[in-house]
C-alpha positions as CSV (number, residue, x, y, z in Angstrom):
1,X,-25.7,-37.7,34.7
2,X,-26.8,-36.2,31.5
3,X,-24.6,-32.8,32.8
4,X,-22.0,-35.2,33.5
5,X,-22.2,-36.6,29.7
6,X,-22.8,-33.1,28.3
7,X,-19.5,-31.6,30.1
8,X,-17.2,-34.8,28.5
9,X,-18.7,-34.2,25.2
10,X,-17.8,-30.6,25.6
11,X,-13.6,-31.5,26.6
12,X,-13.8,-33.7,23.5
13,X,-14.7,-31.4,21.1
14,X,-12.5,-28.8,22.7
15,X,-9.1,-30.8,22.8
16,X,-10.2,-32.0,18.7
17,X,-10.2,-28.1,18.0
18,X,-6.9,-27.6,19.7
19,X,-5.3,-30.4,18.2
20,X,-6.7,-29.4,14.8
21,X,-5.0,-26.2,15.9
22,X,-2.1,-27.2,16.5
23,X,-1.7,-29.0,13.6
24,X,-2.4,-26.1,11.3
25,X,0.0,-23.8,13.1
26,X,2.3,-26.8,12.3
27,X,2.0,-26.8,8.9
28,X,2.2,-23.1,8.6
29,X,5.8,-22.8,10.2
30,X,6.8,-26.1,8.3
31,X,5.7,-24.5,5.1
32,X,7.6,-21.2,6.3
33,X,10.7,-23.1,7.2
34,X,11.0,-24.6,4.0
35,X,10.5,-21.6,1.6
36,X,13.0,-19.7,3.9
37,X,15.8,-22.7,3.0
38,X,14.7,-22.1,-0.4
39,X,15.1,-18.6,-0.4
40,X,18.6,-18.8,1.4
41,X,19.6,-21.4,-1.2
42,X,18.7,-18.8,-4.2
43,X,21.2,-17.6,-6.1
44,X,21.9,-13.6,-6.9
45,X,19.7,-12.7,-9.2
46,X,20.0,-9.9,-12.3
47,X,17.9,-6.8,-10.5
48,X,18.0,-4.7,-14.1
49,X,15.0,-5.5,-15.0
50,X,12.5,-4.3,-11.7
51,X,10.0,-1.8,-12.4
52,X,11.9,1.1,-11.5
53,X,9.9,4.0,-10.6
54,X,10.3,7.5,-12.2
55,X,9.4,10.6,-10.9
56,X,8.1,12.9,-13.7
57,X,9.0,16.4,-12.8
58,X,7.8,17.8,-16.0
59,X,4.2,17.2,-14.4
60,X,5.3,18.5,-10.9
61,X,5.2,22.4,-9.9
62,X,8.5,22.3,-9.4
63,X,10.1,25.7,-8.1
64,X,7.1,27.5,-8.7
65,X,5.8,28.4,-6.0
66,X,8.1,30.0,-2.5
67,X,7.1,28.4,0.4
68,X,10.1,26.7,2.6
69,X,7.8,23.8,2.9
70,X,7.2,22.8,-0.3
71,X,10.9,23.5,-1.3
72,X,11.7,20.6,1.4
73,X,9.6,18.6,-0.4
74,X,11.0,19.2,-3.7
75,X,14.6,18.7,-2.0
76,X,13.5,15.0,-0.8
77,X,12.2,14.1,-3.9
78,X,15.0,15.8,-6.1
79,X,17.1,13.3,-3.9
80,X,14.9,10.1,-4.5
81,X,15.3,10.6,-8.2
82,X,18.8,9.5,-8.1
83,X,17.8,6.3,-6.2
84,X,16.2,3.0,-7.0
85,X,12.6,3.3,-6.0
86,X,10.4,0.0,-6.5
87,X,7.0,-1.2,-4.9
88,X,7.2,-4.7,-4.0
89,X,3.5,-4.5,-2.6
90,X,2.8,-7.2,-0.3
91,X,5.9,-9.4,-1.0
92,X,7.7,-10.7,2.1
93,X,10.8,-10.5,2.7
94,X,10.8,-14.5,2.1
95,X,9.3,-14.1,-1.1
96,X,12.2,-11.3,-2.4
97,X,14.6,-13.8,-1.5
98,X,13.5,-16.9,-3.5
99,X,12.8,-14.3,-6.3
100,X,15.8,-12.5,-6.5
101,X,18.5,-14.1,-4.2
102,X,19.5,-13.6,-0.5
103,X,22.3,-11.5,-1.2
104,X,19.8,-8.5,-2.9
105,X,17.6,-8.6,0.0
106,X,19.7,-5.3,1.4
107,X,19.6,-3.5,-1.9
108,X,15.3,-4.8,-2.5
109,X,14.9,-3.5,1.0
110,X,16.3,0.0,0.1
111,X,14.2,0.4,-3.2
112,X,11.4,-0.5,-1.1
113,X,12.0,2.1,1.6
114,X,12.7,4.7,-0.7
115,X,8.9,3.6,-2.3
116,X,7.6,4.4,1.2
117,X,9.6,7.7,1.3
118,X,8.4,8.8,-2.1
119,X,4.6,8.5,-1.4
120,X,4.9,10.0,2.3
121,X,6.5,12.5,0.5
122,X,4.0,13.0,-2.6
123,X,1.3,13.4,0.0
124,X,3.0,15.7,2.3
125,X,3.7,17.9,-1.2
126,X,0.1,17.7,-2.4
127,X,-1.8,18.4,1.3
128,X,0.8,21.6,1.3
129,X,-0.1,22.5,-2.1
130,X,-3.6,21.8,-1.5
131,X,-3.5,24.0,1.9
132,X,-2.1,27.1,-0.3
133,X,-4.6,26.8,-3.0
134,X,-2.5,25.0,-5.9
135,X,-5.0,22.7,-6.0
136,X,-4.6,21.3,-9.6
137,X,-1.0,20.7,-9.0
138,X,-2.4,18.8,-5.4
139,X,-4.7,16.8,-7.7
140,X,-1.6,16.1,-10.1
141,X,0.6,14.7,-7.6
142,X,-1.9,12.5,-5.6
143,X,-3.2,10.7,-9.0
144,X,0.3,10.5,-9.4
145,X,0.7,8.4,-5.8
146,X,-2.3,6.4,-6.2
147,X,-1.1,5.0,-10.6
148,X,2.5,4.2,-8.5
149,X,0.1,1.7,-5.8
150,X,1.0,4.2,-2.8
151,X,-1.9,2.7,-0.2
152,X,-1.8,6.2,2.0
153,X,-5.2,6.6,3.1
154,X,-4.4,10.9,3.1
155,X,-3.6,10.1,-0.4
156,X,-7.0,8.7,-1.7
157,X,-8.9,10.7,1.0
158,X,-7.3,14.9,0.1
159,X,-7.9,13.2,-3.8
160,X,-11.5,12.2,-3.0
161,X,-12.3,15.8,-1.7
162,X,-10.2,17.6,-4.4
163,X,-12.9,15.2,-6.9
164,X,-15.7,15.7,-4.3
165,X,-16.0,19.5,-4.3
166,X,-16.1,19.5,-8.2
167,X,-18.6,17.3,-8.1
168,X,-16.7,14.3,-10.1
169,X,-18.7,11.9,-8.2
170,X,-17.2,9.0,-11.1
171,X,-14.0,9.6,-10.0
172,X,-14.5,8.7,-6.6
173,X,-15.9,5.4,-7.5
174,X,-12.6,5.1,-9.8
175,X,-10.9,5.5,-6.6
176,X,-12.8,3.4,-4.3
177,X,-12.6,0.6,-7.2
178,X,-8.2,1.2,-6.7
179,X,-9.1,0.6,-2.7
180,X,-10.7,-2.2,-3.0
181,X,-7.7,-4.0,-4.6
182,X,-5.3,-2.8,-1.7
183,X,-3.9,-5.5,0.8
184,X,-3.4,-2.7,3.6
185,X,-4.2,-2.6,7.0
186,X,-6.1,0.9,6.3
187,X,-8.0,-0.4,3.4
188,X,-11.4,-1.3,5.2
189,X,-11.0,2.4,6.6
190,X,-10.0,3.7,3.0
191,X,-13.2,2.2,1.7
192,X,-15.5,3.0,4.0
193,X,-15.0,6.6,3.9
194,X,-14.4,7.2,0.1
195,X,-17.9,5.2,0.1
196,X,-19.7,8.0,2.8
197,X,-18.2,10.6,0.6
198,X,-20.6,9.4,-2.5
199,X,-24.0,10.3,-2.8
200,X,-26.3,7.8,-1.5
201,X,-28.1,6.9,-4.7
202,X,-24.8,6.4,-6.5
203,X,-22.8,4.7,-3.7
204,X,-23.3,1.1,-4.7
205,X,-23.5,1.7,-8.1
206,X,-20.6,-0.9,-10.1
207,X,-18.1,1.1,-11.7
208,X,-17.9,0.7,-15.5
């Protein structure tokens, strides 16, 4: 009997959970459904005033060095520069449309893939340059990826080591601080290893 009474309490609680479930998952797609009919209802919107991203060539070795690889690289980014280029972070596609209007979600999502082009680019440049030498330029380019928000784990981790082998331990906490603030998929595995490449007596140290 007490089994008996033990298993009923048991189905109770589970079917309140579920229900409570249920309900939630409700209330998410209602509140989805209803900022989407927002967003489609939003009119076009002036786009002149996004923060357009520049790419500043006066800081970039630019032609200076011949290797086919790094000229490819130039190439894509001397073509990016004559496009809109815009990091929207972790807006959806939802929230673009309420924001700006429906009819620029085609144009948004173009200045966003171009965003993603540049910093696969920028660290594609830098691990090149790095792998040649050029290391200050490498160093140039990556801080360059990380001040635009780029959340490429090659790009904090090459910068880390180019920081880590002249011992600018500070720096490395600078960057760990940046990949703390990322809402990325990679930033537990960002963290974790810019944290094993400080020293031990300075890895939970706050940053000023």
């Amino acid at each position: 009997m007490p089994f008996l009474g033990l298993f009923i309490a048991v189905v109770c609680l589970f079917t309140f959970f579920r229900k409570r479930s249920n309900r939630s998952q409700e209330n998410v797609t209602d509140r989805f459904w209803k900022r989407e009919s927002i967003a489609n209802n939003t009119r076009l919107q002036d786009l002149s005033g996004l923060p357009y991203i520049t790419i500043p060539f006066d800081k970039f070795p630019i032609g200076m060095y011949e290797n086919d690889l790094l000229k490819n690289y130039e190439n894509t980014l001397q073509t990016l520069s004559g496009q809109k280029i815009v990091n929207f972070g972790t807006q959806t596609n939802t929230d673009l449309k309420i924001t700006y209007g429906t009819a620029s979600l085609p144009a948004l999502t173009e200045y966003e893939q171009n965003f993603t082009t540049l910093c696969q680019t920028l660290t594609a440049y830098a691990g090149q340059l790095f792998e040649l030498g050029h290391t200050d330029d490498a160093r140039t380019i990556l801080e360059y990826g990380i001040s635009i928000g780029s959340d490429l784990s090659q790009n904090y981790l090459l910068l880390a080591k180019i920081y880590q082998s002249s011992g600018e331990n500070g720096r490395i906490r600078e960057l760990l601080a940046s990949a703390e603030q990322l809402d990325s998929l990679m930033k537990r595995s960002i963290v974790e290893k810019l944290t094993a490449m400080l020293p031990e007596d300075t890895a939970n140290t706050p940053v000023q």
